[in-house]
C-alpha positions as CSV (number, residue, x, y, z in Angstrom):
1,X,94.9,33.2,295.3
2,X,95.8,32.4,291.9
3,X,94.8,29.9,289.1
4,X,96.9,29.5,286.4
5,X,95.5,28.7,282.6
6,X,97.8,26.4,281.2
7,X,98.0,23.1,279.2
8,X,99.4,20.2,281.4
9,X,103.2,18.8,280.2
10,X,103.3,15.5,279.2
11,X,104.4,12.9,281.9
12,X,105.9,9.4,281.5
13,X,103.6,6.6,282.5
14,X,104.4,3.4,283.0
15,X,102.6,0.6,281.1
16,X,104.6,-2.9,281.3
17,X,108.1,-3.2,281.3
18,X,108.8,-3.1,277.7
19,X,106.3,0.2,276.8
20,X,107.6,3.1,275.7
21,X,106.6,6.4,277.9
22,X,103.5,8.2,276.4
23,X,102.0,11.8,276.8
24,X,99.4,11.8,279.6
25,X,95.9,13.7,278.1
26,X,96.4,17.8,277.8
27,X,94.1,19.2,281.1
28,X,91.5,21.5,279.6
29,X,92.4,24.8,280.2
30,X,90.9,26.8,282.7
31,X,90.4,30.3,284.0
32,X,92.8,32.6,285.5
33,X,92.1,34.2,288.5
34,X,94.0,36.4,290.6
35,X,92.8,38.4,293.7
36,X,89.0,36.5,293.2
37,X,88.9,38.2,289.9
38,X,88.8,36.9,286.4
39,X,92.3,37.8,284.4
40,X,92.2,38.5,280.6
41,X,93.9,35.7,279.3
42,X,91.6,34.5,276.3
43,X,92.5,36.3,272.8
44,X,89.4,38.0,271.5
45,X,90.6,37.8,267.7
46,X,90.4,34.0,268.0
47,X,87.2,33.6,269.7
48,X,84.7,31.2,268.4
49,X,81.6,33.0,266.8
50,X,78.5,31.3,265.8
51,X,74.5,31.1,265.6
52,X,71.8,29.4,266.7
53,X,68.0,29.4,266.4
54,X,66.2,28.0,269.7
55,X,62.8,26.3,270.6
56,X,60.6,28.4,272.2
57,X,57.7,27.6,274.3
58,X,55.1,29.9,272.1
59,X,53.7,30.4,268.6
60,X,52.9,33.8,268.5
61,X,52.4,34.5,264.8
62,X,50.2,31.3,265.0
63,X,51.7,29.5,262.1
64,X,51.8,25.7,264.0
65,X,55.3,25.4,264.8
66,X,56.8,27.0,267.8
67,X,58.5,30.5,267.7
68,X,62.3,30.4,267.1
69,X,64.9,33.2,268.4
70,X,68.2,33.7,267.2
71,X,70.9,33.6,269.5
72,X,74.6,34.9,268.5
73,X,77.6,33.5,270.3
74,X,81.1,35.1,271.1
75,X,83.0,32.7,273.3
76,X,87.1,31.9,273.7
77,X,88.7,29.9,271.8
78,X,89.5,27.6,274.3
79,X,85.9,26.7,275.2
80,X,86.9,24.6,271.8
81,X,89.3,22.4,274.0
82,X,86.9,22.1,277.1
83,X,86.8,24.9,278.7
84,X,83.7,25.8,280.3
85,X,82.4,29.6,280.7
86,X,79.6,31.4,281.9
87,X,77.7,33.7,279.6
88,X,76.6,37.2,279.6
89,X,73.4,37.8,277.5
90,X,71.9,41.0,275.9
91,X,68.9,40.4,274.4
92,X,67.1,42.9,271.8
93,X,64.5,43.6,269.1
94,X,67.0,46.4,267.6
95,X,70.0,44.3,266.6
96,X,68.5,44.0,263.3
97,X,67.2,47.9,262.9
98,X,64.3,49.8,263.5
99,X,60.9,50.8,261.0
100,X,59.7,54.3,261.3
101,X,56.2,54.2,262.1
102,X,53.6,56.4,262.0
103,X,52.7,58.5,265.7
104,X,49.1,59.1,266.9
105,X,48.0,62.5,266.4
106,X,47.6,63.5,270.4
107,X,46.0,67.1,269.5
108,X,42.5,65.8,269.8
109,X,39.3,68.4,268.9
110,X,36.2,68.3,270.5
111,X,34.6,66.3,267.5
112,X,37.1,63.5,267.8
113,X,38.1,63.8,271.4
114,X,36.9,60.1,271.9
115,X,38.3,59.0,269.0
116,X,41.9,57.8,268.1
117,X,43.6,56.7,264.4
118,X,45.0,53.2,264.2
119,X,45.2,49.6,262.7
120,X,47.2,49.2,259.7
121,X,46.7,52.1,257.1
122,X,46.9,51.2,253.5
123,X,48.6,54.0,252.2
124,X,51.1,53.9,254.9
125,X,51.8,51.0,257.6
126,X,54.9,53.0,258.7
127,X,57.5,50.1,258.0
128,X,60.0,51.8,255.8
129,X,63.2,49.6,257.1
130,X,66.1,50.7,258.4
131,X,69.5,48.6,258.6
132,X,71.1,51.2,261.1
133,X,70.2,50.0,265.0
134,X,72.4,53.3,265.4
135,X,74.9,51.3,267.8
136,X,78.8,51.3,267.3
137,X,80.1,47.7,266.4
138,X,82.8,46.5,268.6
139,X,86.7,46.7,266.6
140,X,88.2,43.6,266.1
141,X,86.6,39.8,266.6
142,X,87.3,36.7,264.5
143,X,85.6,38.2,261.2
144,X,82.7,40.6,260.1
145,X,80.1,37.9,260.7
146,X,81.7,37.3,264.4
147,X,81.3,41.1,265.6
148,X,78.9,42.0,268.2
149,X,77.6,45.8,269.3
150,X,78.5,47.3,272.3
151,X,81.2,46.7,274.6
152,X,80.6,43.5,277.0
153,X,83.0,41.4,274.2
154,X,86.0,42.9,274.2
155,X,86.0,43.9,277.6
156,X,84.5,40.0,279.1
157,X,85.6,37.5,276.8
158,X,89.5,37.7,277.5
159,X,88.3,37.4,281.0
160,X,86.9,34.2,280.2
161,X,83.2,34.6,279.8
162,X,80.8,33.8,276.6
163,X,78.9,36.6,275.1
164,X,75.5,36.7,273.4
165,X,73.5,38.7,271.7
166,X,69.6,37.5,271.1
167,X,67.2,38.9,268.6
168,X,64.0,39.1,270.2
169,X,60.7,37.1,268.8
170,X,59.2,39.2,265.2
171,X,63.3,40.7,265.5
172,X,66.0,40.0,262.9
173,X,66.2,36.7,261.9
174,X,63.9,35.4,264.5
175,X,60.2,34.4,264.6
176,X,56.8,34.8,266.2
177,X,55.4,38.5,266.7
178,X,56.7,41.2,268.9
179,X,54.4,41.8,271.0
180,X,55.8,45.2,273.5
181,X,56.6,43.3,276.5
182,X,54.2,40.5,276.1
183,X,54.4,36.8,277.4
184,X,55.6,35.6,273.9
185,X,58.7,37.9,274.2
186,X,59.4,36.9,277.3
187,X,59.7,33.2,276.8
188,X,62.0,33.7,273.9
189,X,64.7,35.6,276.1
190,X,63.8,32.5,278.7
191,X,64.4,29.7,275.9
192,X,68.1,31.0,275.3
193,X,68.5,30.6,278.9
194,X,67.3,27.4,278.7
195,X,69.4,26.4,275.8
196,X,72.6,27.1,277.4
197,X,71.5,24.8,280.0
198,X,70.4,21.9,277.8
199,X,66.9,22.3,278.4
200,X,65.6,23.9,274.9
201,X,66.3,22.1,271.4
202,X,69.0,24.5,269.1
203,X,69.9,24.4,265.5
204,X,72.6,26.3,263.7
205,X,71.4,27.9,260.1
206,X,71.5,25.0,258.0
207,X,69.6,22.9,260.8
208,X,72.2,20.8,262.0
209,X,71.4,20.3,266.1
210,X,73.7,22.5,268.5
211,X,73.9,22.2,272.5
212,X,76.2,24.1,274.7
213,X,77.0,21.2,276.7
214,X,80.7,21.3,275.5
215,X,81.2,24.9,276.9
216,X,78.7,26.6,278.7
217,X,78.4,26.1,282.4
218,X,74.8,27.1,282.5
219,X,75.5,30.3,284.3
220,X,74.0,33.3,282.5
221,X,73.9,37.1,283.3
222,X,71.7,39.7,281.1
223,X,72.0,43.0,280.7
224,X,71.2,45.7,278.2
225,X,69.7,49.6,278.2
226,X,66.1,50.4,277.3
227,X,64.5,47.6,275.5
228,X,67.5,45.3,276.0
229,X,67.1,46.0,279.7
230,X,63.7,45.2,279.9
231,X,63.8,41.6,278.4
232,X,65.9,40.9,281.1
233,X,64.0,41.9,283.6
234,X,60.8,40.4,282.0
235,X,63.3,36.5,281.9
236,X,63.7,37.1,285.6
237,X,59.8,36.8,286.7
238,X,60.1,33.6,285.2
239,X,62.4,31.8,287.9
240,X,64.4,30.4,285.1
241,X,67.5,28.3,286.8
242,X,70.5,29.3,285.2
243,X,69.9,33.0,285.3
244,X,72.3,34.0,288.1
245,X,71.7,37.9,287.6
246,X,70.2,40.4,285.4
247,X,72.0,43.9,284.8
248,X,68.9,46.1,283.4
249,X,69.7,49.9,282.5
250,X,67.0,52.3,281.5
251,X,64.6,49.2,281.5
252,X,60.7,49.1,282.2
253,X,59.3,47.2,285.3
254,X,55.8,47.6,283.5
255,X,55.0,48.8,280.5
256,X,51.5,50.1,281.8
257,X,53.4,53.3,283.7
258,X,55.5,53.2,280.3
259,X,52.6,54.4,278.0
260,X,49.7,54.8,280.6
261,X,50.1,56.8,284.3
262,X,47.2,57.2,286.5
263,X,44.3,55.9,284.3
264,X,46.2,58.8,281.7
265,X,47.7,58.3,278.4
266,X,51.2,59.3,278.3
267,X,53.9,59.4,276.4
268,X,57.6,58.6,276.8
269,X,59.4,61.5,276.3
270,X,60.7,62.6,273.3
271,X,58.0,60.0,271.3
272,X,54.8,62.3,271.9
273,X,51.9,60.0,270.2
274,X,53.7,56.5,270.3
275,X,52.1,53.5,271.6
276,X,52.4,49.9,272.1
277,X,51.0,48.7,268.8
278,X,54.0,51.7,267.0
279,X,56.7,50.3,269.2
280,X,55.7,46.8,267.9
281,X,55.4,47.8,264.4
282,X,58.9,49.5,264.8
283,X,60.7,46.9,265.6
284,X,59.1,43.6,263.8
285,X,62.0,43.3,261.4
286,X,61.7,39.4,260.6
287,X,61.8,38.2,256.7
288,X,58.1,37.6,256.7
289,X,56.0,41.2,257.2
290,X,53.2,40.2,256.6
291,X,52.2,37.1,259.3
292,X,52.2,39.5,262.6
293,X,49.8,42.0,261.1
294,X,47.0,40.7,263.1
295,X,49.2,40.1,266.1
296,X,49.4,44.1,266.1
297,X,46.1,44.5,264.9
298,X,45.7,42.9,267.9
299,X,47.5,45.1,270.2
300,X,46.3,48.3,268.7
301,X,42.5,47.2,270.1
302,X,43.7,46.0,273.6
303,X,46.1,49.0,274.7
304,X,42.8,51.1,274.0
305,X,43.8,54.9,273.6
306,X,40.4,56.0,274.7
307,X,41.3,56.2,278.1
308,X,44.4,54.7,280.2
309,X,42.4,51.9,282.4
310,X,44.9,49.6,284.3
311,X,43.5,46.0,282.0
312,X,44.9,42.2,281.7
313,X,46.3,44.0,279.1
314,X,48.8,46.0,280.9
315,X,48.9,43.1,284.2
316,X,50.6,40.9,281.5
317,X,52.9,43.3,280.9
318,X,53.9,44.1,284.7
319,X,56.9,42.4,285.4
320,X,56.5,44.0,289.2
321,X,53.5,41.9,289.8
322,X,55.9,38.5,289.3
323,X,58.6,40.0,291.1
324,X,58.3,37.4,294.0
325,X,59.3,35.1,291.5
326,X,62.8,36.8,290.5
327,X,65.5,34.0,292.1
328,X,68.5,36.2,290.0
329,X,70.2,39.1,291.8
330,X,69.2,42.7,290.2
331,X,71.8,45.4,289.3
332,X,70.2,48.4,288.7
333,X,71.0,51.3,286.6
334,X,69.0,54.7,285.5
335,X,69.3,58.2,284.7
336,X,67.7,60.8,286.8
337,X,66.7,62.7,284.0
338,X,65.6,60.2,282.2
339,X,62.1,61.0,281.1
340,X,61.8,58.3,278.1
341,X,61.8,55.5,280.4
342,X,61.1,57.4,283.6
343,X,62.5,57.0,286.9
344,X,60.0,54.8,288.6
345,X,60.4,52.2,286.4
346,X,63.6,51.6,288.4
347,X,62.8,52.5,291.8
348,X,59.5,50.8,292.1
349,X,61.3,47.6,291.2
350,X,64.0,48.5,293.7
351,X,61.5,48.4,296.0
352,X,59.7,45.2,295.4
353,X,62.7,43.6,295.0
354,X,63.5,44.1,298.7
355,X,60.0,43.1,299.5
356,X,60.8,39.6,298.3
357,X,64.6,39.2,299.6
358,X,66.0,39.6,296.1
359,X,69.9,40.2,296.8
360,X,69.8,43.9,294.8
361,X,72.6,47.4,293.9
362,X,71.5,50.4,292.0
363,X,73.2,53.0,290.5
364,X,71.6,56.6,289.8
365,X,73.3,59.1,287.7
366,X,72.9,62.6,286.2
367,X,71.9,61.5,282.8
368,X,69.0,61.3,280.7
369,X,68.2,57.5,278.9
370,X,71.5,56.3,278.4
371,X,74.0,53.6,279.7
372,X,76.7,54.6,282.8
373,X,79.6,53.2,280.9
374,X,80.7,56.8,279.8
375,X,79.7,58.8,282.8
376,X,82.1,56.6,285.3
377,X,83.7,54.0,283.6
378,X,86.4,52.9,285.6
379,X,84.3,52.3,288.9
380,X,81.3,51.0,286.5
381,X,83.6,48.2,284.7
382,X,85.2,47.6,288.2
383,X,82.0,47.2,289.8
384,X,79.8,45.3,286.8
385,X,83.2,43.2,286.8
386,X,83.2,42.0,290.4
387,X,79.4,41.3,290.2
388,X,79.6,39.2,287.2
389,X,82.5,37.2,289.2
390,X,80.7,37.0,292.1
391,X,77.3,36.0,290.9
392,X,78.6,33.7,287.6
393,X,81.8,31.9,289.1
394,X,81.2,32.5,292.7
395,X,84.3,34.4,293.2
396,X,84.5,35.6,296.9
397,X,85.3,39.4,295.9
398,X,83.5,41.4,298.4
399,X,81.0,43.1,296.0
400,X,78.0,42.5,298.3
401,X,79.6,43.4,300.9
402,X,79.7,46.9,299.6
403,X,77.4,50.0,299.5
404,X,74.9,48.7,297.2
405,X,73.3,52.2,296.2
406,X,75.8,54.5,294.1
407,X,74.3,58.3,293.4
408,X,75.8,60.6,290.7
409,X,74.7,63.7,292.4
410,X,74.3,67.3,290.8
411,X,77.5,68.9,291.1
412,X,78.5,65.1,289.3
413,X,79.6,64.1,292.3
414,X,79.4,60.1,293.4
415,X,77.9,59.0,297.3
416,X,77.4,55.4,298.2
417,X,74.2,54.4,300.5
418,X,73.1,51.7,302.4
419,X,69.1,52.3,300.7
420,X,67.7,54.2,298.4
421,X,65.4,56.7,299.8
422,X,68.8,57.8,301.1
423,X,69.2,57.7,305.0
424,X,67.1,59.8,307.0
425,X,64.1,60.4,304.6
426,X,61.3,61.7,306.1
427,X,57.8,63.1,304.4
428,X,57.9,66.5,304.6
429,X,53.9,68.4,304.3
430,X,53.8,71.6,302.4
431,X,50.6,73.7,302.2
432,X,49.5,75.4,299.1
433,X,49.0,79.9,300.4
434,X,45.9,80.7,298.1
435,X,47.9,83.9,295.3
436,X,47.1,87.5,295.6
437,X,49.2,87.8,292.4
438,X,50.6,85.9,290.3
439,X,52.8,83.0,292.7
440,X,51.0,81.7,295.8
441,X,53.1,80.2,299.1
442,X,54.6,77.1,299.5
443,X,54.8,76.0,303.6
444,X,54.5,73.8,306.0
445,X,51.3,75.6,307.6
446,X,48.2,74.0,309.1
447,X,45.5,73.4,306.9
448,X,43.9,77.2,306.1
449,X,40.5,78.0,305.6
450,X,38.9,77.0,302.2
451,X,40.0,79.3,299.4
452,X,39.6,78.9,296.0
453,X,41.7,80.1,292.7
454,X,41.5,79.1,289.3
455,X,43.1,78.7,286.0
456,X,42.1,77.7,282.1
457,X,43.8,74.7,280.3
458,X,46.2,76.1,277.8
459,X,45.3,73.2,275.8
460,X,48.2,72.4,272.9
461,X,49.0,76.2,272.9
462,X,51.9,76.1,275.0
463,X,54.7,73.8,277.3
464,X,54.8,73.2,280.8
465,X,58.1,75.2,280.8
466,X,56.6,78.0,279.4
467,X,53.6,77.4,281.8
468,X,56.0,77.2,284.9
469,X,57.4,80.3,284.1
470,X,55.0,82.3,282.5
471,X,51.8,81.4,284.3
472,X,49.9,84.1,282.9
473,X,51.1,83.8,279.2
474,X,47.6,83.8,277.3
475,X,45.7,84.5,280.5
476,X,45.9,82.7,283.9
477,X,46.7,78.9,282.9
478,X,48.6,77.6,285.8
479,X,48.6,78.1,289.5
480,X,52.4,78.8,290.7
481,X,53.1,78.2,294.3
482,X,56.7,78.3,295.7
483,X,58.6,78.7,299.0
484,X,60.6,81.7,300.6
485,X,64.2,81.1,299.7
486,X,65.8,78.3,301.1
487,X,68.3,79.2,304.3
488,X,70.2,75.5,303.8
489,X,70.0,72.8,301.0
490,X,67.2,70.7,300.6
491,X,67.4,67.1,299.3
492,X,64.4,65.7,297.9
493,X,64.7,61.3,297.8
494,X,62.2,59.3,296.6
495,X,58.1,59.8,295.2
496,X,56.7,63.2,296.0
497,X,53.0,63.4,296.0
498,X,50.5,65.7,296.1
499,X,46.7,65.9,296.9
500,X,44.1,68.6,296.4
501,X,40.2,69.3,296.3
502,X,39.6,70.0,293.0
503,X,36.6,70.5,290.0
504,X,36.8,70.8,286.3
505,X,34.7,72.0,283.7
506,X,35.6,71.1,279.9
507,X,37.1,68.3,277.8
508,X,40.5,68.0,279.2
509,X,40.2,65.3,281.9
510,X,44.2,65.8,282.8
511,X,45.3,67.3,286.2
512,X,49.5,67.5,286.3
513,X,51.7,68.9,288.9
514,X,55.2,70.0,288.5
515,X,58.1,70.3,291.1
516,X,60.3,73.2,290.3
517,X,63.5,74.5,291.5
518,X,63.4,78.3,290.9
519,X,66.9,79.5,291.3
520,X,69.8,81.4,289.1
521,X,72.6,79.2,289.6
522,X,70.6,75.1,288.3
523,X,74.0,74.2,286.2
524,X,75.8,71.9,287.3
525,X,79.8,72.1,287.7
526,X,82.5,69.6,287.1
527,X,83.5,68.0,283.5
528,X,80.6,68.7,281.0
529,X,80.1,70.4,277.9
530,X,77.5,71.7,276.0
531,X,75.8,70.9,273.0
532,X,74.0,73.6,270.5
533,X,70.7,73.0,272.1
534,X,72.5,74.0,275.5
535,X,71.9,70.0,276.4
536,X,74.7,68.6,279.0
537,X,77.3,66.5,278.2
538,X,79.9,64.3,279.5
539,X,83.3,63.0,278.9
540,X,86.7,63.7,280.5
541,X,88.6,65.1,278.1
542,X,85.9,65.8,275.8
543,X,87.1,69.4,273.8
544,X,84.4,71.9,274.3
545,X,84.4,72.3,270.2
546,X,83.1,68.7,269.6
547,X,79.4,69.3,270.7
548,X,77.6,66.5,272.7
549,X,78.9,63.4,272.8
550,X,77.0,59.8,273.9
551,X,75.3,60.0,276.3
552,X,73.6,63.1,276.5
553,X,72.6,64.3,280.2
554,X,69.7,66.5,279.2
555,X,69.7,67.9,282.1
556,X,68.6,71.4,280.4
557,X,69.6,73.4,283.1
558,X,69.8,77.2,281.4
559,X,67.4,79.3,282.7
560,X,66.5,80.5,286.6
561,X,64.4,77.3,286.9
562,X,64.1,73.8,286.0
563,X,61.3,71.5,286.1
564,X,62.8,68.8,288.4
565,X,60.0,66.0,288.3
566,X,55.8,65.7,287.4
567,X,53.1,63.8,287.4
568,X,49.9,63.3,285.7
569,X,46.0,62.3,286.8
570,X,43.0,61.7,285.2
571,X,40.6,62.7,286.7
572,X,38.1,60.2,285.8
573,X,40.5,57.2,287.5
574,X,40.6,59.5,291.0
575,X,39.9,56.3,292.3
576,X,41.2,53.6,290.7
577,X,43.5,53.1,287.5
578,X,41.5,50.3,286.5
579,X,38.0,51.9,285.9
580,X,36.4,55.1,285.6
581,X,34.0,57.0,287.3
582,X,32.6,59.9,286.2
583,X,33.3,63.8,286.8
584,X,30.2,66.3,286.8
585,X,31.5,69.6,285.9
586,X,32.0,72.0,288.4
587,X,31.9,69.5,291.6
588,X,35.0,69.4,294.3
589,X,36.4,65.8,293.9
590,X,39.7,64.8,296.4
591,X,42.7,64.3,293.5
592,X,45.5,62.4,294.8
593,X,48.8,61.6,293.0
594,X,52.2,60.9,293.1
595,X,55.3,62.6,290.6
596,X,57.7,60.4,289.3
597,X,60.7,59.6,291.7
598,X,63.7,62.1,292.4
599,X,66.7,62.6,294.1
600,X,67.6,66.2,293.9
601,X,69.3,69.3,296.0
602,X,67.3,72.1,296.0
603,X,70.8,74.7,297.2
604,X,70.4,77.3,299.4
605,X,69.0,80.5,298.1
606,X,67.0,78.6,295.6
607,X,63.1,78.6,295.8
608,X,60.7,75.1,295.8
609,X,58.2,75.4,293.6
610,X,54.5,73.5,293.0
611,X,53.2,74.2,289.2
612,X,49.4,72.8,288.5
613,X,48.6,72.7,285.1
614,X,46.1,70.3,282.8
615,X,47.4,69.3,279.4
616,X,51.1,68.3,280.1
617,X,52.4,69.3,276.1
618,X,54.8,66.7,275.8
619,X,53.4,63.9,277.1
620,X,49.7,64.2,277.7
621,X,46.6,63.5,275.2
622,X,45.8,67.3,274.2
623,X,42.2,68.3,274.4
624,X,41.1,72.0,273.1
625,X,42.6,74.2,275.7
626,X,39.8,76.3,278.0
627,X,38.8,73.5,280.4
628,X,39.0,75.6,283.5
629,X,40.5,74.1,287.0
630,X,39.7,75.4,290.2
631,X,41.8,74.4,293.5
632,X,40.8,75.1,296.8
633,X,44.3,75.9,298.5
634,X,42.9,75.3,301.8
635,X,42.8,71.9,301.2
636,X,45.8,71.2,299.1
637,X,48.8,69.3,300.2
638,X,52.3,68.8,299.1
639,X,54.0,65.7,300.2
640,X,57.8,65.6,299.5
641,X,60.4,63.3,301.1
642,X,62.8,65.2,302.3
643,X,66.6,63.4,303.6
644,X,68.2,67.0,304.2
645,X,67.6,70.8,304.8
646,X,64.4,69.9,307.1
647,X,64.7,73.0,308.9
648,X,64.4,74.9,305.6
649,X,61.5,74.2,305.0
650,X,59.8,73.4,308.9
């Protein structure tokens, strides 16, 4: 079927006898559609840009009047002439740049190993400014004001659809604090919603009153990677009406497993020693610096670094808990190797999502934190495209009716599911085979008799890489454990876990387990390229000269292993992640825990492997090394869950 956008012809009415014939009203113009899909038909160099600051329902920085978030507008010209559109939203606290604060020293001693640095520092608060958000501005738009980041204008709004960017509350030219995921932030990204539907009071920058009554249909999509994905997500717990769908890549379901993992302090990778109170700091970019200082004063006491206790702190913060609530349909998007915002952010959401009846697709790629646009763009515009349609003008297009799980798999291949485990998942029990030398057995035996090995906590000395390789690098300070070599592939989908009877003796209160593939042929093939730090990269047509361009896979695939997934444990929250209990040195205590979510081929020939270590270097608190660890293998299980190559390993 197809609409056309045109402006009516006059026609000749008549009036009396003696009238003259007049020109009937112009029609307002309208979309085009062709095939149930929008058409680019609006001209992006003559879209209407413009601002607004909007109501919200909280006062954060405490000042008396409510918070205010800035809200920046892209939307065709013709919405100027009564055409409405729908919009599609990315909210952010980096559109206007980031501070550089200061990290937590994580190499505790044994004279402040209960202690932590924080609160504002008067030599150095850490916010040094920076006008660079490190994002490419879209070409074109209707002037330098009017130009928006990323690629959601150029590509929507001929297509007829609004686009918006939102600084986030304490962000840009917004007010109130940020607060890392609290309420505050997420009724400001619920007020623009709000405002588009007439429900939340607007003024442009001189205060003058603004609605979007003329224009906006109320309809509103949000999407956006990392941060920007997580607002959206944290809008949808809210039931907003008016929020039709939510497009979250790289984005946190709870901000607890973000910073905190089984009553441990973690980091995200690659920002060893940040914490809620630094991400705040980072990005409270507002005019006034000095009104949220006890906001984040604020923080830095609540998050409590002294141990990684599941508090209100952290439930106000876990969107998952409010998921019954989500009334928008969920796209989701994340890297496999993404170990800043890690795996189960996504697939623990995926899950709750179908506990509640939330209509739901997910994509999962071979990339580390970054956005699929590059890896398949194409099928990702193609697919983004129809959702949008489908969800925002109710355009009959057949996206639901396809595959909603999409998997990027090693060799860069794609396969579509119908769930995610993938089809034919089943748990799959390994037994730990206690080490004559230096690698035990990995099988699926009945449990043995008790035996017990040991190791010493390398402390800050050394990585889990080198660890996984090089067990006995300064001494014996991991216990290695792998399979025979594999006679078929094995695919690993979903949460490994593993449990074990365990005792420790020294400061380090950190149990982690690794899941290895050891094997000499872990690269993948297809179209990538390599950067200098041997980090994969993607992009067809990419020279191999350039280096890596956006968005790095890290997959780090050089060597005869790679460390395919972890997970951490402290021991003094064995049973609970909201309180401790305590560990007397030297007594057997049950450890169970679960890695962060995979889907991975182990190929045939390669070797599975289990790595215990303590201290995790990269993303653990790290105690003085020597704590020793003692497993008895006997009673040590691995779970993993296991959709191929059964026979492998049974």
């Amino acid at each position: 079927m197809r609409y056309a956008f045109c402006l009516a012809l006059p026609a000749a009415v008549v009036l009396v006898s003696t009238a003259v014939a007049a020109p009937a009203a112009a029609e307002a113009p309208s979309l085009v559609i062709e095939d149930d899909t929008t058409q680019p038909a609006f001209s992006y160099a003559d879209a209407i840009y413009h601002e607004v600051d909007i109501q919200t329902e909280a006062d954060s920085d405490g000042d008396g009047a409510a918070d205010t978030v800035r809200l920046h507008v892209m939307r065709p010209e013709e919405t100027g002439a009564g055409l409405k559109v729908a919009t599609i939203l990315e909210p952010s606290p980096y559109w206007a740049g980031v501070n550089e604060p200061e990290m937590y020293d994580v190499d505790l001693d044994d004279d402040n190993a209960g202690t932590v640095p924080g609160g504002w520092r008067p030599e150095s608060d850490g916010l040094t400014g920076d006008d660079d958000p490190g994002l490419a501005a879209a070409p074109g738009g209707p002037s330098a004001e009017g130009t928006l980041f990323g690629y959601y204008d150029n590509y929507f709004l001929p297509r007829g659809y609004a686009i918006a960017q939102l600084d986030s509350v304490g962000s840009g030219d917004s007010t109130g604090c940020p607060t890392t995921g609290g309420r505050n932030e997420t009724l400001g990204v619920k007020a623009a919603v709000d405002w588009l539907n007439g429900r939340a009071s607007g003024w442009d920058p001189d205060g003058g009153e603004v609605t979007a009554e003329e224009w906006s249909t109320g309809d509103v999509a949000m999407t956006g990677i990392s941060y920007n994905g997580t607002l959206p997500v944290a809008a949808a717990t809210t039931g907003v009406e008016g929020l039709r769908t939510i497009v979250p890549q790289g984005a946190i379901s709870s901000w607890y497993e973000y910073y905190r993992d089984n009553g441990g302090v973690v980091a995200p990778g690659g920002y060893q020693g940040e914490d809620a109170d630094v991400l705040a700091k980072g990005v409270y970019t507002r005019a006034d610096t000095d009104i949220c200082r006890s906001v984040i004063e604020g923080i830095f006491a609540e998050q409590d670094r002294e141990n990684g206790d599941y508090t209100d702190f952290w439930a106000e913060r876990d969107y998952r808990d409010d998921a019954g609530s989500i009334t928008a349909s969920v796209f989701l998007a994340h890297g496999l190797n993404d170990w800043n915002v890690k795996t189960d952010q996504a697939v623990r959401l995926w899950a709750e999502l179908a506990d509640h009846g939330v209509p739901r697709k997910l994509w999962l790629y071979q990339a580390g934190h970054a956005n699929p646009f590059p890896l398949r763009t194409d099928e990702w515009l193609r697919q983004l495209h129809s959702w949008f349609d489908y969800w925002l003008y109710g355009l009959d297009n057949g996206i639901v009716e396809e595959p909603p799980v999409d998997i990027e798999n090693a060799d860069l291949s794609w396969s579509q599911h119908s769930d995610w485990p993938v089809e034919g998942t089943a748990p799959v029990r390994l037994r730990l085979g206690a080490a004559d030398g230096a690698i035990g057995e990995l099988a699926a035996a009945r449990p043995g008799k008790s035996r017990k090995e040991s190791f010493r906590d390398a402390g800050r000395t050394l990585t889990a890489d080198t660890l996984a390789t090089d067990p006995d690098a300064a001494g014996r300070n991991a216990l290695v454990y792998r399979t025979a070599e594999l006679t078929e592939d094995v695919r690993v989908s979903g949460i490994p876990e593993i449990s074990v009877r365990a005792s420790m003796q020294g400061s380090s209160p950190y149990l982690t387990a690794l899941l290895v593939d050891y094997g000499t042929d872990t690269r993948p093939t297809g179209a990538v390229d390599y950067d200098e730090d041997d980090e994969v990269c993607y992009g067809e047509g990419v020279p191999e000269d350039t280096g890596c361009t956006f968005p790095a896979r890290h997959i780090q695939e050089t060597g005869d292993y790679k460390i395919v997934t972890r997970g951490w444990q402290d021991a003094r929250n064995r049973r609970s992640d909201a309180w401790q209990a305590p560990v007397v040195s030297g007594r057997m205590y049950r450890y169970s825990w679960q890695m962060q979510a995979q889907d991975y081929v182990f190929k045939a020939g390669h070797r599975i492997g289990i790595v215990l270590i303590s201290t995790d270097h990269d993303y653990t608190l790290r105690y003085p090394s020597g704590t020793k660890v003692t497993v008895d293998t006997g009673r040590a299980v691995v779970e993993l869950p296991v959709s191929s190559g059964r026979s492998a390993l049974t």
